[in-house]
PDB file of N, CA, C and O in Angstrom:
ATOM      1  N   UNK A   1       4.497  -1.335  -0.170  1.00  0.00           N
ATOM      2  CA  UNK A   1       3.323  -2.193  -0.290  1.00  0.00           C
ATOM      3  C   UNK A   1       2.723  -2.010  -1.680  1.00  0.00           C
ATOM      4  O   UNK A   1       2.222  -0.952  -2.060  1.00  0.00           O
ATOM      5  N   UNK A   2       2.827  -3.307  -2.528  1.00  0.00           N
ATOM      6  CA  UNK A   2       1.908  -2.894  -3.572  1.00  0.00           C
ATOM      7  C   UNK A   2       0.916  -3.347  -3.531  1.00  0.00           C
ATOM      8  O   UNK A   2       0.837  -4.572  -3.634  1.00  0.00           O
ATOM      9  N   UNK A   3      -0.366  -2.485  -3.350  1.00  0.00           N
ATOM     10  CA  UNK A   3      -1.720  -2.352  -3.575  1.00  0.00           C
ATOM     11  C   UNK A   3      -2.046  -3.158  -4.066  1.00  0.00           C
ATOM     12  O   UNK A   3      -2.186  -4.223  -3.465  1.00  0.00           O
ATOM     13  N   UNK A   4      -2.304  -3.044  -5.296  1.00  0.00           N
ATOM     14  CA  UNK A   4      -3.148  -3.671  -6.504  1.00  0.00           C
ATOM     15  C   UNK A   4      -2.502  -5.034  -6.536  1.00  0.00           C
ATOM     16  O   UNK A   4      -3.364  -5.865  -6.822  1.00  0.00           O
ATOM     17  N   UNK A   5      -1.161  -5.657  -6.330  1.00  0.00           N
ATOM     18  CA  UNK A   5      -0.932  -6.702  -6.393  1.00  0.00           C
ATOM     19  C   UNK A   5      -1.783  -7.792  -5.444  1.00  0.00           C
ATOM     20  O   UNK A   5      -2.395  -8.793  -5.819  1.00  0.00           O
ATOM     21  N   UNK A   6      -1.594  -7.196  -3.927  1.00  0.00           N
ATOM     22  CA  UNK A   6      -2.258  -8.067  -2.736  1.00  0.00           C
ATOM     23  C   UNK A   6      -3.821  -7.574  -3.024  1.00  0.00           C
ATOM     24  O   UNK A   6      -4.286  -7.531  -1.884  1.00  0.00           O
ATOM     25  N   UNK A   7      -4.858  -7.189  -3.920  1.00  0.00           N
ATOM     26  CA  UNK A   7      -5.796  -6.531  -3.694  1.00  0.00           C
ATOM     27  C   UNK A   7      -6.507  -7.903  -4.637  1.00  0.00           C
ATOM     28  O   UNK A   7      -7.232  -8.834  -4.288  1.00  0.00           O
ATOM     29  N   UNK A   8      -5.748  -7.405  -6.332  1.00  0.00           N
ATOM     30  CA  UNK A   8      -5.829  -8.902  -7.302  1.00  0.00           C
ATOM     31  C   UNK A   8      -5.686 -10.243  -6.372  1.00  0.00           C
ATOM     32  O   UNK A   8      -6.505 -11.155  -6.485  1.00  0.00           O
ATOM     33  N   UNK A   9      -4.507 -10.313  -5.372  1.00  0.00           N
ATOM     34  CA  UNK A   9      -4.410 -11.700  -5.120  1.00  0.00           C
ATOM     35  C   UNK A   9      -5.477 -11.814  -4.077  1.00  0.00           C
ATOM     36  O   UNK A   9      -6.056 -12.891  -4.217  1.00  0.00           O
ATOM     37  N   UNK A  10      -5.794 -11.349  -3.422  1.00  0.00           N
ATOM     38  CA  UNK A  10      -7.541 -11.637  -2.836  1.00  0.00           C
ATOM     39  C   UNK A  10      -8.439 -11.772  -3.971  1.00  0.00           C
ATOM     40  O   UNK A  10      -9.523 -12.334  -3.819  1.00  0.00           O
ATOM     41  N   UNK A  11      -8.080 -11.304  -5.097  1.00  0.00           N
ATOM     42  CA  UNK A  11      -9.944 -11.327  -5.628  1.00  0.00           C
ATOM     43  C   UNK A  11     -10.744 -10.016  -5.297  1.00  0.00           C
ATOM     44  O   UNK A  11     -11.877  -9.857  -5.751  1.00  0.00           O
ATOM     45  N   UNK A  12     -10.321  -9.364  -4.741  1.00  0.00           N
ATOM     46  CA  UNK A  12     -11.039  -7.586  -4.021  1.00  0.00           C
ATOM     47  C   UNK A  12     -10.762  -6.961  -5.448  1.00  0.00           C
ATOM     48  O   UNK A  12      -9.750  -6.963  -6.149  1.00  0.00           O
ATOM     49  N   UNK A  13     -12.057  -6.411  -5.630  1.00  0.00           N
ATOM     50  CA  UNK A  13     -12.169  -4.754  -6.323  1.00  0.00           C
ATOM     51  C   UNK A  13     -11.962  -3.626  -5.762  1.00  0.00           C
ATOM     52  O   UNK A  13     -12.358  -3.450  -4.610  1.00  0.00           O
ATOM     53  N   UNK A  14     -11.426  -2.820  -6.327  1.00  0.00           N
ATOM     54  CA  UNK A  14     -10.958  -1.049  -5.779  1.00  0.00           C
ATOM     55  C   UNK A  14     -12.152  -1.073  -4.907  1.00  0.00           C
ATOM     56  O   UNK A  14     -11.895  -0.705  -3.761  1.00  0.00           O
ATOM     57  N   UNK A  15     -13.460  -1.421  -5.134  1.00  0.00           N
ATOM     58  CA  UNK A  15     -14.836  -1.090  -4.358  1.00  0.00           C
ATOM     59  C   UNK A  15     -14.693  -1.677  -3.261  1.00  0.00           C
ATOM     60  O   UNK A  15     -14.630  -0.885  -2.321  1.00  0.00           O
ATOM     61  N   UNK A  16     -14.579  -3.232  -2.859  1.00  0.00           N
ATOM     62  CA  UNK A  16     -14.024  -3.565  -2.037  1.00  0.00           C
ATOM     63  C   UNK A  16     -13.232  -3.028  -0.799  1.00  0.00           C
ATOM     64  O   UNK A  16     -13.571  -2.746   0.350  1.00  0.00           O
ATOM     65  N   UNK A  17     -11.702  -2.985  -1.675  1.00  0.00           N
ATOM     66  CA  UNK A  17     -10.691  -2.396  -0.450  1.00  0.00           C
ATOM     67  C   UNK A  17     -11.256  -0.833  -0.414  1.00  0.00           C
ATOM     68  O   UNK A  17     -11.625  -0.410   0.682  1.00  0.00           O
ATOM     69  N   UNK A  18     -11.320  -0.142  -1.331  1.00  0.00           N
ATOM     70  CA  UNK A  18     -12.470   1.085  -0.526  1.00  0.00           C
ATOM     71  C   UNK A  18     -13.085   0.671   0.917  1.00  0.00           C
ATOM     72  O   UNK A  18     -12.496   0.872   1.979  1.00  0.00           O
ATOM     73  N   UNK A  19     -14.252   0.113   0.804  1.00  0.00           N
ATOM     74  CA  UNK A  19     -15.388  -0.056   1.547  1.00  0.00           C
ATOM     75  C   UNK A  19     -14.429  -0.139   2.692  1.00  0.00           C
ATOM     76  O   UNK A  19     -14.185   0.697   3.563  1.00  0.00           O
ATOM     77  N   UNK A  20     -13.962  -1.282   2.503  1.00  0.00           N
ATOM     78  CA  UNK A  20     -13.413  -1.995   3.930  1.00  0.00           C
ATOM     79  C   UNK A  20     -12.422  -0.577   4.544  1.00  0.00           C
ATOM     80  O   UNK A  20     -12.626  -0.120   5.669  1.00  0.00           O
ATOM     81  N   UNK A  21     -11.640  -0.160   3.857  1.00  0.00           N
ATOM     82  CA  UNK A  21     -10.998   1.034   4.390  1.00  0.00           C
ATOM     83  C   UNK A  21     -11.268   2.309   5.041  1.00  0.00           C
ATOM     84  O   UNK A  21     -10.642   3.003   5.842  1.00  0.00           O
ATOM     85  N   UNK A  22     -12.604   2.421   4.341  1.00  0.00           N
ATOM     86  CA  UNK A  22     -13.500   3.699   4.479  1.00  0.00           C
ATOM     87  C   UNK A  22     -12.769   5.039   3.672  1.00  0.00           C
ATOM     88  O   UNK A  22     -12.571   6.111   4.243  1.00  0.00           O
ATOM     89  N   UNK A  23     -12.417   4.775   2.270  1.00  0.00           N
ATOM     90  CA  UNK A  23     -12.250   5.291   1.285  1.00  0.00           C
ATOM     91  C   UNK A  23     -13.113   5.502  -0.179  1.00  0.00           C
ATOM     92  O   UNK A  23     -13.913   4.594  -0.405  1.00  0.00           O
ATOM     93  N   UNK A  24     -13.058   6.370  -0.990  1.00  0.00           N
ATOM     94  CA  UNK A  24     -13.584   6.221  -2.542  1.00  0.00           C
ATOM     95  C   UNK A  24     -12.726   5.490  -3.126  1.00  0.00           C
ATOM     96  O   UNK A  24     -11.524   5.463  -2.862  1.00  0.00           O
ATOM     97  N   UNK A  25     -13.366   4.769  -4.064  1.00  0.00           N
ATOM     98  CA  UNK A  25     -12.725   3.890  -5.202  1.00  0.00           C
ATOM     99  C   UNK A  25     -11.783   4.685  -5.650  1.00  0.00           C
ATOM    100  O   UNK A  25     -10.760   4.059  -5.928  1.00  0.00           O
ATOM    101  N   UNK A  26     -11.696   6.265  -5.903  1.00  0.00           N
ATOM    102  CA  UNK A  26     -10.791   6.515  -6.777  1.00  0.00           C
ATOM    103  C   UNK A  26      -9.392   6.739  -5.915  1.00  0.00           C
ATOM    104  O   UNK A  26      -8.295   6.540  -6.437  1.00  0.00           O
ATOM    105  N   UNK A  27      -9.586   7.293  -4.166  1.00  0.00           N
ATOM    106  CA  UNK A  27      -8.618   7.012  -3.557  1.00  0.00           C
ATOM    107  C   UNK A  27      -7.555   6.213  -3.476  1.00  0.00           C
ATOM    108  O   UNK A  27      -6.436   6.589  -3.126  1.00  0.00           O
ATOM    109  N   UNK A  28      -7.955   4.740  -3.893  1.00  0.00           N
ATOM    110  CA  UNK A  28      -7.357   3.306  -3.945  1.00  0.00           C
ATOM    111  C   UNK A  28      -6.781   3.627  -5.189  1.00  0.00           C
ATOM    112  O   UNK A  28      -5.572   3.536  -5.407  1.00  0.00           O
ATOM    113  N   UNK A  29      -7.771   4.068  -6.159  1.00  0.00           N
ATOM    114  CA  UNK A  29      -6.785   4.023  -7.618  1.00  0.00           C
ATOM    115  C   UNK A  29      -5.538   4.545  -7.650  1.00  0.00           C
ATOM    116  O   UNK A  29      -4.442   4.031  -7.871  1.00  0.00           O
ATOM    117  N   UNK A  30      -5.929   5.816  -7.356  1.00  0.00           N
ATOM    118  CA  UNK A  30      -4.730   6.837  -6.809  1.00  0.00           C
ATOM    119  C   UNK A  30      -3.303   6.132  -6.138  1.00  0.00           C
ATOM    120  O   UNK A  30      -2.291   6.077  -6.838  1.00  0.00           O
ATOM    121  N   UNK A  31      -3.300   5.735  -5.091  1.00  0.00           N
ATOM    122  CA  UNK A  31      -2.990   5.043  -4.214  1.00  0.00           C
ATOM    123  C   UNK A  31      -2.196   3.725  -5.085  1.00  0.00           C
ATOM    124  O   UNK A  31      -1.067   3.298  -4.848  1.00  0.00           O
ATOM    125  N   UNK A  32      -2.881   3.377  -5.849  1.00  0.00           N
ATOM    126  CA  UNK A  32      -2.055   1.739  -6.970  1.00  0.00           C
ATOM    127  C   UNK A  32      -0.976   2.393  -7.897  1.00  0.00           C
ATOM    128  O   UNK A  32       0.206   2.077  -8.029  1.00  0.00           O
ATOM    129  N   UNK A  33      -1.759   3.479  -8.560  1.00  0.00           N
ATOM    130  CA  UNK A  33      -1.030   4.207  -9.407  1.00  0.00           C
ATOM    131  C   UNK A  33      -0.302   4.646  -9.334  1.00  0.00           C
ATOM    132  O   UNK A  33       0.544   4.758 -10.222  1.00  0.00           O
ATOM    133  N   UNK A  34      -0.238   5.326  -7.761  1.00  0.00           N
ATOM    134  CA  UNK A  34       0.905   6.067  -7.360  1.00  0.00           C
ATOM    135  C   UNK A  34       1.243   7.286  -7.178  1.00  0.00           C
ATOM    136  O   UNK A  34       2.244   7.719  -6.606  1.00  0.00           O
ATOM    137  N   UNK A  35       0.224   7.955  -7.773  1.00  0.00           N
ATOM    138  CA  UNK A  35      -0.766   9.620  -7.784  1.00  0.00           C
ATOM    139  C   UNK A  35      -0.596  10.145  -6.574  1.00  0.00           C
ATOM    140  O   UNK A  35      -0.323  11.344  -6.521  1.00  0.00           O
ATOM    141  N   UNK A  36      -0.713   9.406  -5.383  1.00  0.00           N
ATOM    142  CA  UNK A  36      -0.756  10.156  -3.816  1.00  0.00           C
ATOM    143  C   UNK A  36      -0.618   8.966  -3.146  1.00  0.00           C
ATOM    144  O   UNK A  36      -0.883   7.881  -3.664  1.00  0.00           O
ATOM    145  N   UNK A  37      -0.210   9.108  -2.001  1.00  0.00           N
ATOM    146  CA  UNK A  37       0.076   7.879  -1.161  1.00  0.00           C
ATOM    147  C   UNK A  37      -0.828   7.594   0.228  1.00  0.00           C
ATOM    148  O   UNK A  37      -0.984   8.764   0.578  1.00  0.00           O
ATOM    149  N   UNK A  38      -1.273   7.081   0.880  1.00  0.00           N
ATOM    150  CA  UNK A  38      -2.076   6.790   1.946  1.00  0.00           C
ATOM    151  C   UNK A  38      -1.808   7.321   3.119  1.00  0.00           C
ATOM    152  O   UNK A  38      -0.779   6.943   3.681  1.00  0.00           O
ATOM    153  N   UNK A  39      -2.925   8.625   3.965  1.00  0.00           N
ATOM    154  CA  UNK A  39      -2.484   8.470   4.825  1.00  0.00           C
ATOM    155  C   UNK A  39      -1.893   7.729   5.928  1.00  0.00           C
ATOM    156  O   UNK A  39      -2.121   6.551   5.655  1.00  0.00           O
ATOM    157  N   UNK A  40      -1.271   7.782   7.003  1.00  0.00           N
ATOM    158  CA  UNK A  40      -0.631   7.014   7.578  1.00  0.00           C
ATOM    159  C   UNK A  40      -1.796   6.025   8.648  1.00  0.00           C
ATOM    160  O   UNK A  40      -1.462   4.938   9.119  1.00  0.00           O
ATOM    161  N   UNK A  41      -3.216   6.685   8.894  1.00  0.00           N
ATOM    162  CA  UNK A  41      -4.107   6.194   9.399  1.00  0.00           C
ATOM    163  C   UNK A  41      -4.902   4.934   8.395  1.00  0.00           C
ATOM    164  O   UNK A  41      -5.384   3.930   8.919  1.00  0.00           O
ATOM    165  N   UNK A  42      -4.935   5.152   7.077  1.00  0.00           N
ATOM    166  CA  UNK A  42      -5.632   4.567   5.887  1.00  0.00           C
ATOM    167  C   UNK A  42      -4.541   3.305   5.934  1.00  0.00           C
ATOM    168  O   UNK A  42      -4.878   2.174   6.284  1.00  0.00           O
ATOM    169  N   UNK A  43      -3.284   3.634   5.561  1.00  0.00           N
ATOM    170  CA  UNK A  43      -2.172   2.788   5.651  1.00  0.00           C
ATOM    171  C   UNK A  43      -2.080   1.756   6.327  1.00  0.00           C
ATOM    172  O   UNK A  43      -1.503   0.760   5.890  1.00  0.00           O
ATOM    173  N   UNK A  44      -2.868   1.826   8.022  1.00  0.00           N
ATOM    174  CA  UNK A  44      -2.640   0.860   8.564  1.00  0.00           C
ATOM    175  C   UNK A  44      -3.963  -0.067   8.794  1.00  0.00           C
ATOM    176  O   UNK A  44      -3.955  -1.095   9.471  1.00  0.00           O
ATOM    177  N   UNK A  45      -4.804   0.326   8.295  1.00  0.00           N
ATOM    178  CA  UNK A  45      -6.065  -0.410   7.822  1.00  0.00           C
ATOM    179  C   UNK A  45      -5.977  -1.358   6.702  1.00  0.00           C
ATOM    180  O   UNK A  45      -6.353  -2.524   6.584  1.00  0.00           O
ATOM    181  N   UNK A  46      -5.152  -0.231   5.611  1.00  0.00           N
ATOM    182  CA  UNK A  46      -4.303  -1.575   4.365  1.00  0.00           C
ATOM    183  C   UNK A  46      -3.508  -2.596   5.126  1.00  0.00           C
ATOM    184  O   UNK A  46      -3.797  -3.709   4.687  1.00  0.00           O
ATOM    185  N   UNK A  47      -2.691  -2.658   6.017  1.00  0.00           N
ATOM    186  CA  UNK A  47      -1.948  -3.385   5.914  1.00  0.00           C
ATOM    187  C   UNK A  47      -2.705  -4.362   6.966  1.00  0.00           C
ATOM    188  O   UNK A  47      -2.300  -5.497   7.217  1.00  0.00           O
ATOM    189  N   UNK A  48      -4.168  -3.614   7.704  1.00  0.00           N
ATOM    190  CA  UNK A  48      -4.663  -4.948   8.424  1.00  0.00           C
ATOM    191  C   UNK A  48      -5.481  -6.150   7.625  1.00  0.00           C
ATOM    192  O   UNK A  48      -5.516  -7.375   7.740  1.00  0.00           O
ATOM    193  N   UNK A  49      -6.128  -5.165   6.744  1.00  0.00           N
ATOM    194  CA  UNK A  49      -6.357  -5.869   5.631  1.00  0.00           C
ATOM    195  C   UNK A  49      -5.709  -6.893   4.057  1.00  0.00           C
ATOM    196  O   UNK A  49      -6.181  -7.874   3.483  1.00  0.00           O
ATOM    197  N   UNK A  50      -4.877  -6.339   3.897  1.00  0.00           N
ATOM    198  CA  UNK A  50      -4.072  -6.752   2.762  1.00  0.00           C
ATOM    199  C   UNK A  50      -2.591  -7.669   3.586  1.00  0.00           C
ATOM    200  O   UNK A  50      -2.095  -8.637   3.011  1.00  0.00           O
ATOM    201  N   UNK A  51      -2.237  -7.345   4.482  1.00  0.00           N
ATOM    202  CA  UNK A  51      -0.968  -7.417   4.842  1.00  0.00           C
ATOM    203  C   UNK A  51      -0.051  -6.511   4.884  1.00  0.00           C
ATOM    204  O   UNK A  51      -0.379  -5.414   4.431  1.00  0.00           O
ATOM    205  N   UNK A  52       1.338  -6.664   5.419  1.00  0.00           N
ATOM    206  CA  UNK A  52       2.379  -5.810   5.173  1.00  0.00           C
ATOM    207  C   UNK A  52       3.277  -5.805   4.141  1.00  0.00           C
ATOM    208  O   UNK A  52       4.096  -4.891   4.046  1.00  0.00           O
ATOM    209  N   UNK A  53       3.223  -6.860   3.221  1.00  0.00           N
ATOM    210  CA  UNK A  53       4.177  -7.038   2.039  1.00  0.00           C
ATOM    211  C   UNK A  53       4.062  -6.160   0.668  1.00  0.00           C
ATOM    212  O   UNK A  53       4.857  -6.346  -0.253  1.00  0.00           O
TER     213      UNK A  53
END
């Protein structure tokens, strides 16, 4: 899943998919960048939100 791609194609800021996730902004950064990966609970909140692609 890339993050930041489906995050841009909404129009959502890191603040955004934060909020909605119940994460820090820098979590998400992390997470785009590639630094650490999502837990598997966070993960499926992304993908209710963003999608699975």
């Amino acid at each position: 899943m890339d993050i930041k791609k489906l995050r841009e194609k909404r129009g959502w800021t890191l603040e955004d998919v934060a909020s909605k996730v119940g994460v820090s902004m820098m979590s998400v950064h992390r997470w785009e960048t590639g630094k650490t990966k999502p837990h598997r609970i966070f993960l499926k909140k992304l993908e209710k939100i963003l999608g699975k692609k």
